[in-house]
C-alpha positions as CSV (number, residue, x, y, z in Angstrom):
1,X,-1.0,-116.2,73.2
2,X,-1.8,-116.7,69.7
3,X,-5.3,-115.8,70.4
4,X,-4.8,-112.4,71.5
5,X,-3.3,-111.4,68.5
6,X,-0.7,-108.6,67.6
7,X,-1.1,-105.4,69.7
8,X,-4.8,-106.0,70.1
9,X,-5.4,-107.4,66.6
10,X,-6.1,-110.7,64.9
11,X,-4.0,-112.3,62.8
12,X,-6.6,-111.6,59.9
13,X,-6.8,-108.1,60.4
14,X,-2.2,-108.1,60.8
15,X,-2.3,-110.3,57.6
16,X,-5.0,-107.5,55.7
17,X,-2.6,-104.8,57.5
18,X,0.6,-106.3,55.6
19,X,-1.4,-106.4,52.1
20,X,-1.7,-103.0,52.4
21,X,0.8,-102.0,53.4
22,X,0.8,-100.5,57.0
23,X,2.8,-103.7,59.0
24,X,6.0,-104.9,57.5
25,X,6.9,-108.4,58.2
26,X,10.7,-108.6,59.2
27,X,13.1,-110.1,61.8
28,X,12.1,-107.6,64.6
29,X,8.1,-107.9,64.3
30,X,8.3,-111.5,64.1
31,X,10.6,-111.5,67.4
32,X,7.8,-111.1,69.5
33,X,6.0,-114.0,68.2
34,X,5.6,-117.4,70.1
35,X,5.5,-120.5,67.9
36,X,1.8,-120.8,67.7
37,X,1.5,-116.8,66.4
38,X,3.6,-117.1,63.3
39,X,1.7,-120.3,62.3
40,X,-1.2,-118.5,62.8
41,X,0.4,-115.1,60.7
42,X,1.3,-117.7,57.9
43,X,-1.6,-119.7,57.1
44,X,-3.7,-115.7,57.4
45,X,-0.8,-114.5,55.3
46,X,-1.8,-117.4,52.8
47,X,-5.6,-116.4,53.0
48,X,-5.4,-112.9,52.4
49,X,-3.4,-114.2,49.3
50,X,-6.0,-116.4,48.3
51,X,-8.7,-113.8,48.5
52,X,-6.5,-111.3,46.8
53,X,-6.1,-113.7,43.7
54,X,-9.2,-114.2,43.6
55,X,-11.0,-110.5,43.3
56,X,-12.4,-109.9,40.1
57,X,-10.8,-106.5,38.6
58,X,-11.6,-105.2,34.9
59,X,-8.4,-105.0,33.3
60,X,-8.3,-101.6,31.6
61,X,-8.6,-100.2,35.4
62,X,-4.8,-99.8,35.3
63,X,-4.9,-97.9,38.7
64,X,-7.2,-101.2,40.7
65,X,-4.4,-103.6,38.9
66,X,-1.2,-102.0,40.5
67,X,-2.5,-102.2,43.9
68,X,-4.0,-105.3,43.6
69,X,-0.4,-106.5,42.4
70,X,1.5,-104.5,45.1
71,X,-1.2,-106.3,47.9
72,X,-0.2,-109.5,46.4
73,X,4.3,-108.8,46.4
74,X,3.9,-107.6,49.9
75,X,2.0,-110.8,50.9
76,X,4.0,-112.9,48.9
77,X,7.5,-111.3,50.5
78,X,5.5,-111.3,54.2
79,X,5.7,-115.2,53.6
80,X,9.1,-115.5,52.4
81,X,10.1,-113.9,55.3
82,X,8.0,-115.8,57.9
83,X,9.0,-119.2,56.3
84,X,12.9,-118.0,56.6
85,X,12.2,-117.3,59.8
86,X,10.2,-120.4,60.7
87,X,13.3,-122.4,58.9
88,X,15.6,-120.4,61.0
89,X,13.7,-121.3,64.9
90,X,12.3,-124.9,63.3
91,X,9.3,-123.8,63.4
92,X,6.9,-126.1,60.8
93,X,4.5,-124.4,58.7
């Protein structure tokens, strides 16, 4: 089931939904899951963190640096909330 995604989507494109902010990552959402999609969400998650980091922004864009810092507390708080949750149903990440 992990391939088919959440409601017709990739993991990618849930992990790129959570940065900005249209999916929230919670109890409920991650309910549905089998063990093999929340790995999956996780190490996408961590991706879409990566990439985030690593965008090159000029600094006196003050606007560009607030949501590039709000894409990168809702990942962050997606994966404290999956890894909880993975803790929670022994689930390793």
């Amino acid at each position: 089931m992990a391939e088919s995604g959440f409601k017709g989507k990739s993991m990618k494109a849930v992990a790129v939904d959570v940065a900005e902010g249209y999916i929230s990552v919670n109890p409920l959402l991650i309910k549905k899951f089998d063990q093999e999609m929340v790995k999956a969400l996780y190490d996408n998650l961590n991706k879409t963190l990566t990439a985030t980091r690593n965008e090159k922004l000029v600094l006196t864009d003050q606007a560009a640096l607030r949501m590039r810092n709000m894409k990168l507390q809702r990942l962050h708080n997606a994966m404290i909330v999956l890894r909880n949750i993975a803790r929670e149903k022994r689930i390793p990440l």
